[in-house]
C-alpha positions in Angstrom: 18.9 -248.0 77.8 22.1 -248.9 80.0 21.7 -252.2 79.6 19.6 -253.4 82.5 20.4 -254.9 85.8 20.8 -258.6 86.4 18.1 -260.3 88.3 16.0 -256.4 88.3 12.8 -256.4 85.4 10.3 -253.4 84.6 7.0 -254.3 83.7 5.5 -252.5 80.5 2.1 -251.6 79.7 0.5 -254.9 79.6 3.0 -256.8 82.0 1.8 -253.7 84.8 -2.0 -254.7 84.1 -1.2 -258.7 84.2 0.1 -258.1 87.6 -2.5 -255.5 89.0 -5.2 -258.3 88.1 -3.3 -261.2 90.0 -3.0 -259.1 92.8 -6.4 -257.5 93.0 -8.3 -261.4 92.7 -5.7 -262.4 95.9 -6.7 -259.4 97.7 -10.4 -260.3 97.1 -10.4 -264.1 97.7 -7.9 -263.3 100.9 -9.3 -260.2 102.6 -12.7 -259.9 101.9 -13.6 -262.3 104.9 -15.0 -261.2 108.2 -11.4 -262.9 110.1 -8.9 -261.1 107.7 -7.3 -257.9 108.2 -5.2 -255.9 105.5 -1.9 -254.3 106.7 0.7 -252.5 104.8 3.9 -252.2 106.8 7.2 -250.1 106.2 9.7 -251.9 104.0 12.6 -250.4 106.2 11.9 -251.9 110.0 13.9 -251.4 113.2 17.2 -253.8 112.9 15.7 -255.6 115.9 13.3 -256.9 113.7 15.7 -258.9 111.6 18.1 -260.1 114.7 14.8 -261.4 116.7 13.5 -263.4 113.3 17.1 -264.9 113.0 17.9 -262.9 109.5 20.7 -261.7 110.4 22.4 -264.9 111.6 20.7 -267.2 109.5 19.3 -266.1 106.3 22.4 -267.2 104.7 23.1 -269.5 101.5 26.8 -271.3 100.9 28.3 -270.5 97.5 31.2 -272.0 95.6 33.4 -270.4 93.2 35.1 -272.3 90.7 38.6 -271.2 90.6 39.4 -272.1 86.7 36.4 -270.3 85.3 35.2 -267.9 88.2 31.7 -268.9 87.7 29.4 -268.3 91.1 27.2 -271.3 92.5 24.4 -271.4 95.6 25.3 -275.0 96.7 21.7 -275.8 96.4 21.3 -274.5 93.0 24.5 -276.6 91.6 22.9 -279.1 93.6 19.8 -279.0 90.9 22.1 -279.0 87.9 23.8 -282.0 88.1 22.0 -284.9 87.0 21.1 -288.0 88.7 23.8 -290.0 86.8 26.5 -288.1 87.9 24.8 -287.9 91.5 25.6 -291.3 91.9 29.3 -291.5 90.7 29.9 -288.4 92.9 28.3 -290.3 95.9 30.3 -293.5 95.1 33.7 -291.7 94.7 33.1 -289.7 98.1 32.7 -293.1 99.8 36.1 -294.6 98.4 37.3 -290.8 99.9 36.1 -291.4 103.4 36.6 -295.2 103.8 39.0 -295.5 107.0 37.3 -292.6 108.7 34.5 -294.0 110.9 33.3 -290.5 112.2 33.1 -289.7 108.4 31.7 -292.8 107.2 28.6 -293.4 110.0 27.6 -289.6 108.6 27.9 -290.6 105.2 25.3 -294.1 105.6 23.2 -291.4 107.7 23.0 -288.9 104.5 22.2 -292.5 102.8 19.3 -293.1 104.5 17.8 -289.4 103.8 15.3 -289.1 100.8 18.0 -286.7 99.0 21.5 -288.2 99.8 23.7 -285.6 97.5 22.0 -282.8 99.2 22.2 -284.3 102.9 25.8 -284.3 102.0 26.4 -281.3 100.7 24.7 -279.9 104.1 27.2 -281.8 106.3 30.6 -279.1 106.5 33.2 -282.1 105.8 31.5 -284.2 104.0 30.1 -281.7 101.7 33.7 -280.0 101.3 35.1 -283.5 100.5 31.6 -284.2 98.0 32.4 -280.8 95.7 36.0 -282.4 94.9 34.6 -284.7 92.9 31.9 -282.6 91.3 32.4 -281.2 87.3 31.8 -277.6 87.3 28.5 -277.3 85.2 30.5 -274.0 83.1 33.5 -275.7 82.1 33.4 -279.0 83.3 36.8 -279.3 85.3 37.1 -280.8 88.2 38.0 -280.5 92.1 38.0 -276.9 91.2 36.0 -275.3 93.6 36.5 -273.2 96.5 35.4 -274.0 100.4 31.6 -273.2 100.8 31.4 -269.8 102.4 28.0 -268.6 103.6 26.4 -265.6 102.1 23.8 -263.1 103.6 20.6 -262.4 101.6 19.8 -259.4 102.9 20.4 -256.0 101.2 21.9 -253.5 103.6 21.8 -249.8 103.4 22.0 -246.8 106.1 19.4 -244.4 108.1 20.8 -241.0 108.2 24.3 -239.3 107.0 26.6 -241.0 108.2 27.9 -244.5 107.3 28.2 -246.5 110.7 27.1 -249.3 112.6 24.6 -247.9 114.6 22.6 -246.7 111.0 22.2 -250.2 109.3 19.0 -250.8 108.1 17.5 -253.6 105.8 15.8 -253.6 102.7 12.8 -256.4 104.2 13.4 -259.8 102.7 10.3 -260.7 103.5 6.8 -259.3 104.2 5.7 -261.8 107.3 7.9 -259.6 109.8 6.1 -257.0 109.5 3.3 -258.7 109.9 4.1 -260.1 113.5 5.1 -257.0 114.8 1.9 -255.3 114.0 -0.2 -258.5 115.2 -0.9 -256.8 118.5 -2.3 -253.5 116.8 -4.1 -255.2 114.0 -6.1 -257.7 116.7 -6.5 -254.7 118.7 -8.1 -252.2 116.3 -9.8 -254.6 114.5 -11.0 -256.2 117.8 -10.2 -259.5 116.5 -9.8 -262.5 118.2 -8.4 -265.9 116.8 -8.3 -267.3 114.6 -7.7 -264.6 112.2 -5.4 -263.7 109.6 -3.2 -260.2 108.3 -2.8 -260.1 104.7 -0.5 -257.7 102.9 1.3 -257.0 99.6 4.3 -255.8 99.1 8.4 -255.7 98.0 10.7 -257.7 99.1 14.3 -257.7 98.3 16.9 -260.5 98.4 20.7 -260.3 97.0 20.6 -263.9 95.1 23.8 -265.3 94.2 22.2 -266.7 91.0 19.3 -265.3 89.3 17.6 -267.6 86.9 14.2 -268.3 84.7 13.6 -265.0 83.7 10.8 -263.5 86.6 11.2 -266.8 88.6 14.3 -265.7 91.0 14.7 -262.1 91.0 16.5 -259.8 93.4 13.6 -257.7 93.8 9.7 -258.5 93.7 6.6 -258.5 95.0 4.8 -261.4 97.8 1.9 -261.7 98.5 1.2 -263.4 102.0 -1.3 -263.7 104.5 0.0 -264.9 108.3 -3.2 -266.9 110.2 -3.2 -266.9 113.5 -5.0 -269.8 115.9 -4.7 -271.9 119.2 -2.3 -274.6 119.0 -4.8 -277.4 119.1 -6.0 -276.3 115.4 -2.9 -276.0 114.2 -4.1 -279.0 111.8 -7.3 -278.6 110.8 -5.9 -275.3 109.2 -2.5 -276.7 108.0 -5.0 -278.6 105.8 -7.7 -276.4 105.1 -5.9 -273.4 103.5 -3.8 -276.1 101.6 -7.1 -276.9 99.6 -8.1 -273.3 99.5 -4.8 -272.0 98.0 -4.7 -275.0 95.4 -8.1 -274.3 93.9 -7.4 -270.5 93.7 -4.9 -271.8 90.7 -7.0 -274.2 89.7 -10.2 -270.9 89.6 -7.2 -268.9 87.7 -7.7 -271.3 85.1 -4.3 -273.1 85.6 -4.2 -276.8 84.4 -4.8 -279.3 87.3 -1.9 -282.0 86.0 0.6 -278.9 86.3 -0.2 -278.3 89.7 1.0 -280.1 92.5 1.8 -280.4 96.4 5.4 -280.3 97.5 5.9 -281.9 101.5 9.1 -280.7 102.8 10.4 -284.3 104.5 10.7 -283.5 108.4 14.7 -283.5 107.7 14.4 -280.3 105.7 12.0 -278.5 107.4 13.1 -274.5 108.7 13.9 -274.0 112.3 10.6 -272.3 112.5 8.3 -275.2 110.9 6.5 -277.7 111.9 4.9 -278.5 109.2 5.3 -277.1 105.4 4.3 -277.6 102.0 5.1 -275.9 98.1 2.3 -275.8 95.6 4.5 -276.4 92.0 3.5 -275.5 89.0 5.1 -277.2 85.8 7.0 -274.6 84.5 9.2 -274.7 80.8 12.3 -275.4 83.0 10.5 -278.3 85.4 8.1 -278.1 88.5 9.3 -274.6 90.7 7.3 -273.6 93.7 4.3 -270.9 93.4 3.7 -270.7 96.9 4.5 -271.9 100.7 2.0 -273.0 102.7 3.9 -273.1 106.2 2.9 -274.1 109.9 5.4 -271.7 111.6 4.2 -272.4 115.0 4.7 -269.6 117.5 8.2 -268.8 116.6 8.2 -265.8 115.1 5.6 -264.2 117.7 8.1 -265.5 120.8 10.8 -264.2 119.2 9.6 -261.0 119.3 8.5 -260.9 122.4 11.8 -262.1 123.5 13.7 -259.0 122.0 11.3 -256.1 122.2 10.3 -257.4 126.1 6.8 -256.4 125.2 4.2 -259.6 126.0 1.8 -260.8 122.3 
């Protein structure tokens, strides 16, 4: 009626049931097992819980402007749109740009030596400052147009109560695994479970995307479904790889085609502070191969963390 919101969809009568159905055959396959518990926490959580997971400082993305047509970039995302042609010429300009600077240079054969150069060098502060000079805006194709990355917080951020200060900033979650970890003690408790066992929950999460894009595919607001296992450190392998074959072939039972599916290993350069180890299950979409679901060995991060800022022993 008013035009919608970007990056914000409804879901009519048959879109509702399409998504009751997915969600109902996850909860079954997921939580109908004697080691998994359901949970389903608060999408507003104590502020604590955000500074101890390292939201607040970290869950950031750079953005660009370009300053002739005003059109808003993620770096990663203009990243994706330039082709490999133009890659390389961008790469092999930068190098004429930082010949005579050794500092700048040994970084530069470093990013070489990565498995994605142009991003490497878009992560590096200087180098990836000097990189976007000699990058075509993808809206109106001038050049050396863009402004200095500046980082950008995902989070939405609203207020508890009347009045509008510090002290009443709460989140909208970005994420449902936080609230899983800070229920793990009650859940193992009440369910008298011992490890390894999982907490499954669905729910809405909210991020404020610079770019939203493919239609349901980055949204500001939707719905994850995730499941946090819990073991000794020992296993840590065995079940990296077991729920890796478990989640592929619950696509594959959905009756998604095998040669659009596929296993995406983050290289140990671009893992998350948190990971050890991590992998994306892709599916071949319209627009090219975009990730369905993480599969992530977080370690004990999250649980120390919180441990750490509540003072309360997991």
């Amino acid at each position: 009626m008013y035009g919608g919101l970007n990056g914000c969809w409804d879901y009519g009568p048959l879109g509702v049931e399409l998504l009751r159905n997915i969600k109902e055959e996850w909860w079954k396959t997921m939580t109908y097992r004697d080691n998994i518990e359901g949970l389903d926490a608060s999408i507003l959580m104590h502020p604590k819980v955000w500074e101890a997971s390292g939201h607040v400082e970290n869950f950031t993305d750079p953005m660009v402007d370009c300053k002739q047509c005003k059109a808003r970039f993620r770096v990663d995302v203009l990243s994706e749109m330039i082709n490999e042609k133009k890659r390389t010429k961008a790469l092999e300009d930068l190098k004429n740009s930082v010949t005579g600077d050794s500092l700048l240079t040994e970084k530069y054969s470093q990013a070489l030596q990565t498995e994605d150069p142009f991003s490497a060098v878009l992560e590096d502060q200087e180098l990836g400052a000097r990189l976007m000079q000699e990058i075509n805006c993808p809206q109106c194709g001038n050049k050396n147009t863009f402004t200095t990355a500046r980082k950008f917080n995902l989070m939405f951020k609203t207020f508890i109560g009347p009045v509008e200060d510090s002290g009443a900033v709460v989140y909208l979650r970005p994420e449902t695994a936080q609230g899983i970890y800070v229920n793990f003690l009650n859940v193992q408790s009440s369910a008298r479970q011992k490890l390894p066992f999982g907490i499954a929950q669905i729910g809405k999460a909210f991020r404020n995307e610079i770019n939203t894009k493919n239609f349901l595919f980055r949204t500001r607001e939707f719905e994850q479904m995730e499941m946090q296992f819990f073991i000794k450190p020992a296993d840590d392998k065995k079940w990296y790889d077991y729920w890796k074959a478990e989640r592929l072939q619950w696509f594959k039972n959905l009756g998604m085609t095998e040669s659009k599916l596929r296993y995406h290993d983050h290289p140990k350069e671009k893992l998350a502070h948190y990971a050890k180890d991590a992998t994306d299950i892709e599916y071949e979409f319209p627009f090219g191969w975009g990730e369905i679901e993480g599969i992530h060995n977080r370690t004990n991060f999250d649980l120390n963390r919180h441990e750490e800022f509540s003072g309360k022993s997991l």
